[in-house]
PDBQT receptor file of N, H, CA, C and O in Angstrom, charges set to zero:
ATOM      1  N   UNK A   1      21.263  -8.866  37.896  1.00  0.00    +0.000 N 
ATOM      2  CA  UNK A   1      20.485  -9.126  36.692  1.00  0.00    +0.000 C 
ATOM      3  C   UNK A   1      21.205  -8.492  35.508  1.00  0.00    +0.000 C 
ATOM      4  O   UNK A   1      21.387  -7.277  35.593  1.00  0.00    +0.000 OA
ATOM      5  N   UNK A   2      21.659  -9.138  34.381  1.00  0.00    +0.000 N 
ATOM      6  H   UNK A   2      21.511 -10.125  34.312  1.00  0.00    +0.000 HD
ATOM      7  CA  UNK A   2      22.080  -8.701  33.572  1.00  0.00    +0.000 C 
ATOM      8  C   UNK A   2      21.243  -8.891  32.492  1.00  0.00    +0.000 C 
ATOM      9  O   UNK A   2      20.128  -9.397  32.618  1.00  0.00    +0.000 OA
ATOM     10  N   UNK A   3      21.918  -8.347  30.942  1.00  0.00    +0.000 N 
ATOM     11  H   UNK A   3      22.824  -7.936  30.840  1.00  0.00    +0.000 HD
ATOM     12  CA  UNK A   3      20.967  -8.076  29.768  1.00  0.00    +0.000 C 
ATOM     13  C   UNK A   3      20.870  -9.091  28.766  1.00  0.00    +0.000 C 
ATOM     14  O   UNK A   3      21.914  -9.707  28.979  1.00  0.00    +0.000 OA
ATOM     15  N   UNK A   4      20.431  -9.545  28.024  1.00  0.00    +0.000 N 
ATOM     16  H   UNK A   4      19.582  -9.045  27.851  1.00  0.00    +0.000 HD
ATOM     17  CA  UNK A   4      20.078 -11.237  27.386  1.00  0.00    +0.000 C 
ATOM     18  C   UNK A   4      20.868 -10.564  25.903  1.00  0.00    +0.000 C 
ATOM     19  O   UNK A   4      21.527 -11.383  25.264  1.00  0.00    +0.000 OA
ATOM     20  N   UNK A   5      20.815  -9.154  25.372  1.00  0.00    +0.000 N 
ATOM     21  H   UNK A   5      20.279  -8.488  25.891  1.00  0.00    +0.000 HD
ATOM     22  CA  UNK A   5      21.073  -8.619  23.938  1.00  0.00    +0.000 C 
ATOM     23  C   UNK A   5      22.290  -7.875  24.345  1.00  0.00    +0.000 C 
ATOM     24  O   UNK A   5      22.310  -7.115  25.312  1.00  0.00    +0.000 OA
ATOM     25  N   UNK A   6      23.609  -8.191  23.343  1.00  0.00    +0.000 N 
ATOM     26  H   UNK A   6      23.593  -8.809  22.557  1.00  0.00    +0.000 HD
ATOM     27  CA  UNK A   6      24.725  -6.979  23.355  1.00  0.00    +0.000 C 
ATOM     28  C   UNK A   6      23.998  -5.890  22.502  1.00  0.00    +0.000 C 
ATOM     29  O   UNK A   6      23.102  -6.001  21.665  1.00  0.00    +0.000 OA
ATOM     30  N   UNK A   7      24.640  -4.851  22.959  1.00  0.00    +0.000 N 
ATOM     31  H   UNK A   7      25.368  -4.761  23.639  1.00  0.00    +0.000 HD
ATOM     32  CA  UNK A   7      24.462  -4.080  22.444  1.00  0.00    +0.000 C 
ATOM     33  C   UNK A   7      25.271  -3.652  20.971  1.00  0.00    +0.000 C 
ATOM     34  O   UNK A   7      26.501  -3.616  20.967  1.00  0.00    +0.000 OA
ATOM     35  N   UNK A   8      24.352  -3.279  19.524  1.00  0.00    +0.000 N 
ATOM     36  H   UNK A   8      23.352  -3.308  19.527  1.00  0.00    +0.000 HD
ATOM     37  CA  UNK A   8      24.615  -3.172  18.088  1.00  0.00    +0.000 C 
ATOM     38  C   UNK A   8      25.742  -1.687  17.821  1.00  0.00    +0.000 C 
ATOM     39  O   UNK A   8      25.435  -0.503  17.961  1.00  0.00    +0.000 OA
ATOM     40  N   UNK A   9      26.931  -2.201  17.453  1.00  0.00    +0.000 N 
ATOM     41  H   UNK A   9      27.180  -3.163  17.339  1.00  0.00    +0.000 HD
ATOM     42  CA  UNK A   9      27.266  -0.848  16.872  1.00  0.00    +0.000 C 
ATOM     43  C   UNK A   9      26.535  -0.154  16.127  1.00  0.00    +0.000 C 
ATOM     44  O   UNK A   9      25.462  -0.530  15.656  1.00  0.00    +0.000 OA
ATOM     45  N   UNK A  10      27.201   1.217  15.912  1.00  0.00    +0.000 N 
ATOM     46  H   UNK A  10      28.073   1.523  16.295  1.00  0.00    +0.000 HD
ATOM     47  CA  UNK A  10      26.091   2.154  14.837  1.00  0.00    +0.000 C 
ATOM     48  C   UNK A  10      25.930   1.805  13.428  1.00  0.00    +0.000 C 
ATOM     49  O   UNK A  10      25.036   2.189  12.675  1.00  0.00    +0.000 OA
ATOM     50  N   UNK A  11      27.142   0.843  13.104  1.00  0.00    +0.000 N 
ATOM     51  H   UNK A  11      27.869   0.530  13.716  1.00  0.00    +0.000 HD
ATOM     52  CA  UNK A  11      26.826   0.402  11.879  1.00  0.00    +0.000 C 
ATOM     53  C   UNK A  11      25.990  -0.848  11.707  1.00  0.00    +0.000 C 
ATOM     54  O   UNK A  11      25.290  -1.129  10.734  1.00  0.00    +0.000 OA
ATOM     55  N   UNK A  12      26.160  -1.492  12.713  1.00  0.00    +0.000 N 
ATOM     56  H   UNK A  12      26.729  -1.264  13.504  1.00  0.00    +0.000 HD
ATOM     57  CA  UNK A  12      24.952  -2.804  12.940  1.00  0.00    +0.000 C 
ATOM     58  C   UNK A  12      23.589  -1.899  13.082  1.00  0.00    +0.000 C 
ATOM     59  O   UNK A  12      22.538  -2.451  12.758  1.00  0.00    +0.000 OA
ATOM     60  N   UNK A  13      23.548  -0.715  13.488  1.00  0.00    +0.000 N 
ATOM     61  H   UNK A  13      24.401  -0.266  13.751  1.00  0.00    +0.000 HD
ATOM     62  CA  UNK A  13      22.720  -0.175  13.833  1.00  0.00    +0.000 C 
ATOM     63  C   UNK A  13      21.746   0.530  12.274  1.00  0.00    +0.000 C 
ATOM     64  O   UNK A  13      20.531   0.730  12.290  1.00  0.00    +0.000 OA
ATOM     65  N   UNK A  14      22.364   0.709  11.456  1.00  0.00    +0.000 N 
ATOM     66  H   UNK A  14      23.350   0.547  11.443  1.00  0.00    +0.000 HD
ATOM     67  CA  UNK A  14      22.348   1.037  10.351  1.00  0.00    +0.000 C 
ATOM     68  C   UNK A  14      21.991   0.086   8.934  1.00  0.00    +0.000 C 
ATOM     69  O   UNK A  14      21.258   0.237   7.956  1.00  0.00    +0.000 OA
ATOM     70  N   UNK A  15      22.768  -0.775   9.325  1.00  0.00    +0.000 N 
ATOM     71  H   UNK A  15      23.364  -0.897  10.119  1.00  0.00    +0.000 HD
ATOM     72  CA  UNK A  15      22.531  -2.127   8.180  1.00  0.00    +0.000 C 
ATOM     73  C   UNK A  15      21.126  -2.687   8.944  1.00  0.00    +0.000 C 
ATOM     74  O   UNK A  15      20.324  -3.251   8.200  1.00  0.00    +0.000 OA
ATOM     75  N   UNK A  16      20.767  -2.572  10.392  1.00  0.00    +0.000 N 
ATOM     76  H   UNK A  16      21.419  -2.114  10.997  1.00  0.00    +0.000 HD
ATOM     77  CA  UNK A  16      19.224  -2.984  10.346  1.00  0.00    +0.000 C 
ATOM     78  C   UNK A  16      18.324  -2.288   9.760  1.00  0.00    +0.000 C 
ATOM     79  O   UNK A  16      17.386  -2.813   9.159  1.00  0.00    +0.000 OA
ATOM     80  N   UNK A  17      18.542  -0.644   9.888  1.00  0.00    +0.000 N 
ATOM     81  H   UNK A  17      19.303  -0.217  10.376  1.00  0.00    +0.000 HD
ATOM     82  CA  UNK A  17      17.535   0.376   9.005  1.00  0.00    +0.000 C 
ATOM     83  C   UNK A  17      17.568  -0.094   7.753  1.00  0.00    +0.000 C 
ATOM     84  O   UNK A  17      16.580  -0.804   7.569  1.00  0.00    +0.000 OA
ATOM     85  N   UNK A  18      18.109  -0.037   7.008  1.00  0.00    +0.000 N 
ATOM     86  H   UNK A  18      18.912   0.540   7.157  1.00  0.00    +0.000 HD
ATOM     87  CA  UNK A  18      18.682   0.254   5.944  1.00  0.00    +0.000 C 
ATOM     88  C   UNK A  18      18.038  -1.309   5.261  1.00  0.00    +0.000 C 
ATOM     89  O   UNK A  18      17.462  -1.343   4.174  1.00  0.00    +0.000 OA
ATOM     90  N   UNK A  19      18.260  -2.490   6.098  1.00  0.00    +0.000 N 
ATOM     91  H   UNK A  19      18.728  -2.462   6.982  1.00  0.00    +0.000 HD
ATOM     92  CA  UNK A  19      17.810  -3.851   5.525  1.00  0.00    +0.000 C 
ATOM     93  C   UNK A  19      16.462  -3.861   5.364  1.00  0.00    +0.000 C 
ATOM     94  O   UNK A  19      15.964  -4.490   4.430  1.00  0.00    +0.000 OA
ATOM     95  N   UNK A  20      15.714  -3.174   6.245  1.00  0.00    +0.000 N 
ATOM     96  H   UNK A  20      16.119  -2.663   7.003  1.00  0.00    +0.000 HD
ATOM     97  CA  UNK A  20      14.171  -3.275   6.589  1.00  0.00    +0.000 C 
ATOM     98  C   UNK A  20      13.244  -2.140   5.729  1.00  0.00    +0.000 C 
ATOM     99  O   UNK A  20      12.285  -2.481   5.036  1.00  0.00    +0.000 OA
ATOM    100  N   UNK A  21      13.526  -1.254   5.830  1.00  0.00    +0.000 N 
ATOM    101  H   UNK A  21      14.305  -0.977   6.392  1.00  0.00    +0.000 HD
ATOM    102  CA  UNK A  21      12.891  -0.428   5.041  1.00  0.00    +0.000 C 
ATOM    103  C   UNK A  21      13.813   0.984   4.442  1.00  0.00    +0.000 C 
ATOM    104  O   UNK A  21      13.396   1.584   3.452  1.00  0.00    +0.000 OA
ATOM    105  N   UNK A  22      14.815   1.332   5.001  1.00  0.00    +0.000 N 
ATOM    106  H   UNK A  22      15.154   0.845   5.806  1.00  0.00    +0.000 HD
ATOM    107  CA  UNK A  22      14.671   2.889   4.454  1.00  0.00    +0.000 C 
ATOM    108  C   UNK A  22      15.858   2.530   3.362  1.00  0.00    +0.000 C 
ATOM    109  O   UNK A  22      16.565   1.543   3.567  1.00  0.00    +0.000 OA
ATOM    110  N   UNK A  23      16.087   3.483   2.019  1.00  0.00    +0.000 N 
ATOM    111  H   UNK A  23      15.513   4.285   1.853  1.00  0.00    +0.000 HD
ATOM    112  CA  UNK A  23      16.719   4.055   1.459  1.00  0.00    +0.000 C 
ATOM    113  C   UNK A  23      17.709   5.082   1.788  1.00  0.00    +0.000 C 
ATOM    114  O   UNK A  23      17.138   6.170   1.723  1.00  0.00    +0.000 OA
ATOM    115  N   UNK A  24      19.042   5.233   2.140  1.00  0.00    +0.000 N 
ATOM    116  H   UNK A  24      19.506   4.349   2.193  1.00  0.00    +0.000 HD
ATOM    117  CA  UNK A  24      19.559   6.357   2.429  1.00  0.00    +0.000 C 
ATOM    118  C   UNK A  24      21.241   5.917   2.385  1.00  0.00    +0.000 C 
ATOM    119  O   UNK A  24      21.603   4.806   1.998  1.00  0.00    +0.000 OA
ATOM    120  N   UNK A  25      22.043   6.825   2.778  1.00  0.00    +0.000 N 
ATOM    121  H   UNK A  25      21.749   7.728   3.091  1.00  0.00    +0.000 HD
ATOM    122  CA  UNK A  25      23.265   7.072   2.243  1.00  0.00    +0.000 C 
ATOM    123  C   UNK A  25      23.914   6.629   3.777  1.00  0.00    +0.000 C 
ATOM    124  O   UNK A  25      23.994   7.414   4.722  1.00  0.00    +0.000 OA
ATOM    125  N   UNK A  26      24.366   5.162   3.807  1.00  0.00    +0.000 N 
ATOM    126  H   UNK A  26      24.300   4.524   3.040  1.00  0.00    +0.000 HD
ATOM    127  CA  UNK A  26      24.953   4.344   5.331  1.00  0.00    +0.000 C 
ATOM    128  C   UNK A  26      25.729   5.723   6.033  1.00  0.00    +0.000 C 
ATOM    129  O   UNK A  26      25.579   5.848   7.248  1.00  0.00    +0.000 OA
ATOM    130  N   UNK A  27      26.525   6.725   5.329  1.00  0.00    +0.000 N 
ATOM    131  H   UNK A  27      26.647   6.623   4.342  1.00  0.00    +0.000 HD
ATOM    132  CA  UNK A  27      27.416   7.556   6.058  1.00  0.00    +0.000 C 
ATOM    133  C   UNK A  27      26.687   7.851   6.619  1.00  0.00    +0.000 C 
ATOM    134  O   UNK A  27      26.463   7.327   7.710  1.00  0.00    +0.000 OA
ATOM    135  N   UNK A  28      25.869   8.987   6.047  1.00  0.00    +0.000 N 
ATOM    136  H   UNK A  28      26.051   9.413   5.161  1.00  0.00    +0.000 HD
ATOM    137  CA  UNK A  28      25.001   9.883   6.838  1.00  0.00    +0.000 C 
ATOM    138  C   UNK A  28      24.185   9.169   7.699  1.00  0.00    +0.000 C 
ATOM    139  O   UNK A  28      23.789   9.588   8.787  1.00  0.00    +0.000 OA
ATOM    140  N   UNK A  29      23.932   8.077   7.205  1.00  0.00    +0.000 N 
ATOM    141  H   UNK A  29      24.254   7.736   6.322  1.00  0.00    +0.000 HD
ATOM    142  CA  UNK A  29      22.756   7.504   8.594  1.00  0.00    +0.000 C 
ATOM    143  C   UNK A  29      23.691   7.115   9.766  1.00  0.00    +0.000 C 
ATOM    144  O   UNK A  29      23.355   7.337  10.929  1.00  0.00    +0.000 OA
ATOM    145  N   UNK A  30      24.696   6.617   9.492  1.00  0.00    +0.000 N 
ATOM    146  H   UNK A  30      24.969   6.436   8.547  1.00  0.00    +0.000 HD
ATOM    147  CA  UNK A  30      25.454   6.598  10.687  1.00  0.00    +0.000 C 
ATOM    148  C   UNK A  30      25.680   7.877  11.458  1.00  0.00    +0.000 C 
ATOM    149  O   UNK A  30      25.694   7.898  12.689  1.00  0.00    +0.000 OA
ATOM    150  N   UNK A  31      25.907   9.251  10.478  1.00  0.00    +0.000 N 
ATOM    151  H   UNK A  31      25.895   9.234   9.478  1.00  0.00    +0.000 HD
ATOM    152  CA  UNK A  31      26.321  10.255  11.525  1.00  0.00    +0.000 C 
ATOM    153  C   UNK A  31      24.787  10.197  12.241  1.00  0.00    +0.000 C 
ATOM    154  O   UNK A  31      24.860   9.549  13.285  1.00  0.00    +0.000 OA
ATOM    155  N   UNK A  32      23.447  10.684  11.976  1.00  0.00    +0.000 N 
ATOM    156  H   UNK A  32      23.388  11.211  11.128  1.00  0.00    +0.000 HD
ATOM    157  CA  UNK A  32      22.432  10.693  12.459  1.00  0.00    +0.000 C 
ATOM    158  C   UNK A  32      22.482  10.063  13.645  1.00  0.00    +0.000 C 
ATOM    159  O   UNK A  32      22.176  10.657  14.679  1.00  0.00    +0.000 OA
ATOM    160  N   UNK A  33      22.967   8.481  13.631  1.00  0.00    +0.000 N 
ATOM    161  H   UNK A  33      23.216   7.999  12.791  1.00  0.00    +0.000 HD
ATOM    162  CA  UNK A  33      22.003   7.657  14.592  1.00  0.00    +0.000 C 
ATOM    163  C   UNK A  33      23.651   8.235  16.046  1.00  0.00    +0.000 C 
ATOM    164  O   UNK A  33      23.436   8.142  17.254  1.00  0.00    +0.000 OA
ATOM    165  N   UNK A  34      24.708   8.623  15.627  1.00  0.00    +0.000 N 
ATOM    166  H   UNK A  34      24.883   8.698  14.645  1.00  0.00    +0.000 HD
ATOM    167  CA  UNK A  34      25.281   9.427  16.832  1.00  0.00    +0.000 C 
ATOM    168  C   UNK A  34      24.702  10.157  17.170  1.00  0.00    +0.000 C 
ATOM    169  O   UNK A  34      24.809  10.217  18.395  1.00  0.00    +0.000 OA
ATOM    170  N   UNK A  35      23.932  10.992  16.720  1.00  0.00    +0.000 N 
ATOM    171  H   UNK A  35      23.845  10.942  15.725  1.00  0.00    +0.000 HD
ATOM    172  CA  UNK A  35      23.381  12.345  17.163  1.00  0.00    +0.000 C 
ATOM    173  C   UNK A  35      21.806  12.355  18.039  1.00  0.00    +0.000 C 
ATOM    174  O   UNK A  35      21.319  13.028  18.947  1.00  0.00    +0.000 OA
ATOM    175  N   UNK A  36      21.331  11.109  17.117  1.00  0.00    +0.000 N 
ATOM    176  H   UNK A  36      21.727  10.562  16.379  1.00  0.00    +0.000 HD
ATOM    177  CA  UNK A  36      19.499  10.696  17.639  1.00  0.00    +0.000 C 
ATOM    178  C   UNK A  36      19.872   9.031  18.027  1.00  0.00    +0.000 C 
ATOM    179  O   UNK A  36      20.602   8.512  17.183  1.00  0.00    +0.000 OA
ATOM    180  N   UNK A  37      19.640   8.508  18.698  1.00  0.00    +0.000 N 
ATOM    181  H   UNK A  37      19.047   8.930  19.384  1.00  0.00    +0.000 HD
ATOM    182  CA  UNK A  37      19.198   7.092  18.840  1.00  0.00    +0.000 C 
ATOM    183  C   UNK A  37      18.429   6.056  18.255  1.00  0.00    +0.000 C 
ATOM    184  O   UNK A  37      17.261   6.177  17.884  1.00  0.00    +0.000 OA
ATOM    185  N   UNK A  38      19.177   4.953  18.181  1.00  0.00    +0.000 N 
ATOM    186  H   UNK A  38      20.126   4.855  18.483  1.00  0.00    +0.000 HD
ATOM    187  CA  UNK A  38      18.145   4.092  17.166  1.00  0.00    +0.000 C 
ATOM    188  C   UNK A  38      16.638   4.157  17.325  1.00  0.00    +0.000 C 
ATOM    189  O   UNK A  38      15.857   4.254  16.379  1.00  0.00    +0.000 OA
ATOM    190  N   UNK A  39      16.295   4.094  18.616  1.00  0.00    +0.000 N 
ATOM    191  H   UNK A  39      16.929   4.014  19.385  1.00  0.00    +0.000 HD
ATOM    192  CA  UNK A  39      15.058   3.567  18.697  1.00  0.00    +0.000 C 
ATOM    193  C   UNK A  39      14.128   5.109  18.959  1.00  0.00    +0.000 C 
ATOM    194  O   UNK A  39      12.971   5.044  19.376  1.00  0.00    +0.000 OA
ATOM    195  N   UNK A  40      14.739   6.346  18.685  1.00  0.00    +0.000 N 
ATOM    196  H   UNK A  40      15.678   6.399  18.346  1.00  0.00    +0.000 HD
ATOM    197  CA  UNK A  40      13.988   7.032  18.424  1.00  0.00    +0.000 C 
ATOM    198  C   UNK A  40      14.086   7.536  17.325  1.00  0.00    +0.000 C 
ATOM    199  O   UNK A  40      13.319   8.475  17.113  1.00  0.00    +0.000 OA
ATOM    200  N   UNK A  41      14.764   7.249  16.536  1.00  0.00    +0.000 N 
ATOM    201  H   UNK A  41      15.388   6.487  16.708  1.00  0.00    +0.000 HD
ATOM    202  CA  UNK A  41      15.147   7.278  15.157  1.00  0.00    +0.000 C 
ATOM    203  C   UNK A  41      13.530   6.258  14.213  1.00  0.00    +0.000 C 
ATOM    204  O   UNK A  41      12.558   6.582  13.531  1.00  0.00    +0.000 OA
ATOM    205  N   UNK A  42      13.945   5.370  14.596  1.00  0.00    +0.000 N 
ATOM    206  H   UNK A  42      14.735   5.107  15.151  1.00  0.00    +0.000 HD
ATOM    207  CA  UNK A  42      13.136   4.473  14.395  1.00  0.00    +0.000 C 
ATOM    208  C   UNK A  42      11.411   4.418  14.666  1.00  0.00    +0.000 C 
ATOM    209  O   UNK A  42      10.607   3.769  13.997  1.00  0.00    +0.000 OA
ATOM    210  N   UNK A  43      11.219   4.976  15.416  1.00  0.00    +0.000 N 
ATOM    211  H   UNK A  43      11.872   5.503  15.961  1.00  0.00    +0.000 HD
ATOM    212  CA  UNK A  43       9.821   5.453  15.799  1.00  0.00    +0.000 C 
ATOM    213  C   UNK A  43       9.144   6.309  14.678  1.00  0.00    +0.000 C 
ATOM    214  O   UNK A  43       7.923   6.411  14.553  1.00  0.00    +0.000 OA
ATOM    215  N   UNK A  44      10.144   6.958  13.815  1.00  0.00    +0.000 N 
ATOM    216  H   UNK A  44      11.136   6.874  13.916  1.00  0.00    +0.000 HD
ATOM    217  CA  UNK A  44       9.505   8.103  13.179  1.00  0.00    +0.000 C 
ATOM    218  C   UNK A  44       9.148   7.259  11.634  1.00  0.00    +0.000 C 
ATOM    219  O   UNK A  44       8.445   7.507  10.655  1.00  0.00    +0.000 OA
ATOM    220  N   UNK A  45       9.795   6.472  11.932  1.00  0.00    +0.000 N 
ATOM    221  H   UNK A  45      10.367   6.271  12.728  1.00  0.00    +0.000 HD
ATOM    222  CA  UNK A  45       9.597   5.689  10.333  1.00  0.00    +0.000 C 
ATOM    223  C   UNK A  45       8.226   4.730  10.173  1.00  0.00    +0.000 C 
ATOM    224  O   UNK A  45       7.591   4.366   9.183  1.00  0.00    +0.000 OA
ATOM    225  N   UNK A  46       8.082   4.507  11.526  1.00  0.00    +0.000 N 
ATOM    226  H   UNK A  46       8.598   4.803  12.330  1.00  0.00    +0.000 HD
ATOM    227  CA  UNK A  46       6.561   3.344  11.246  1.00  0.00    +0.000 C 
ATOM    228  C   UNK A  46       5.273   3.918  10.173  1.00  0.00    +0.000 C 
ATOM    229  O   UNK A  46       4.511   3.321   9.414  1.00  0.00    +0.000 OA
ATOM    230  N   UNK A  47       5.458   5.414  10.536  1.00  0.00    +0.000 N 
ATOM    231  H   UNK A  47       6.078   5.899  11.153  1.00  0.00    +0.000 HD
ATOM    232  CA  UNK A  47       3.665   5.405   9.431  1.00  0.00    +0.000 C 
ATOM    233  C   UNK A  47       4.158   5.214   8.063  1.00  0.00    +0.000 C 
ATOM    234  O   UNK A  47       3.273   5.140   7.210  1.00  0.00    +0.000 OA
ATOM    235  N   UNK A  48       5.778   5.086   7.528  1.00  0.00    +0.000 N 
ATOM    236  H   UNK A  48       6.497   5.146   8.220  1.00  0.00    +0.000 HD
ATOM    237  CA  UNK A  48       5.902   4.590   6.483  1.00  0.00    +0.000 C 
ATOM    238  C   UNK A  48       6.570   3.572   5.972  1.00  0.00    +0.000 C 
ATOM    239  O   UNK A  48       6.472   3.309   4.773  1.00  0.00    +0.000 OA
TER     240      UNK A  48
């Protein structure tokens, strides 16, 4: 069984934040999302 989605570089990973809601500086969000993961990255942003 394999996976239906490749997986997003960190900068694909970034231009989705960044398109959808947040404001911020692509470098730094890129270093971040090395350090934390998108999708728990992402969790913290829904109540805003």
């Amino acid at each position: 069984m394999g996976y239906d989605k490749e997986a997003l570089s960190f900068e694909d990973q970034a231009d989705k934040i960044l398109g959808r809601y947040l404001v911020a500086d692509k470098e730094k969000l890129i270093e971040y999302l090395k350090n934390v993961n998108y999708y728990r990255f992402s969790g913290y942003l829904y109540p805003f």
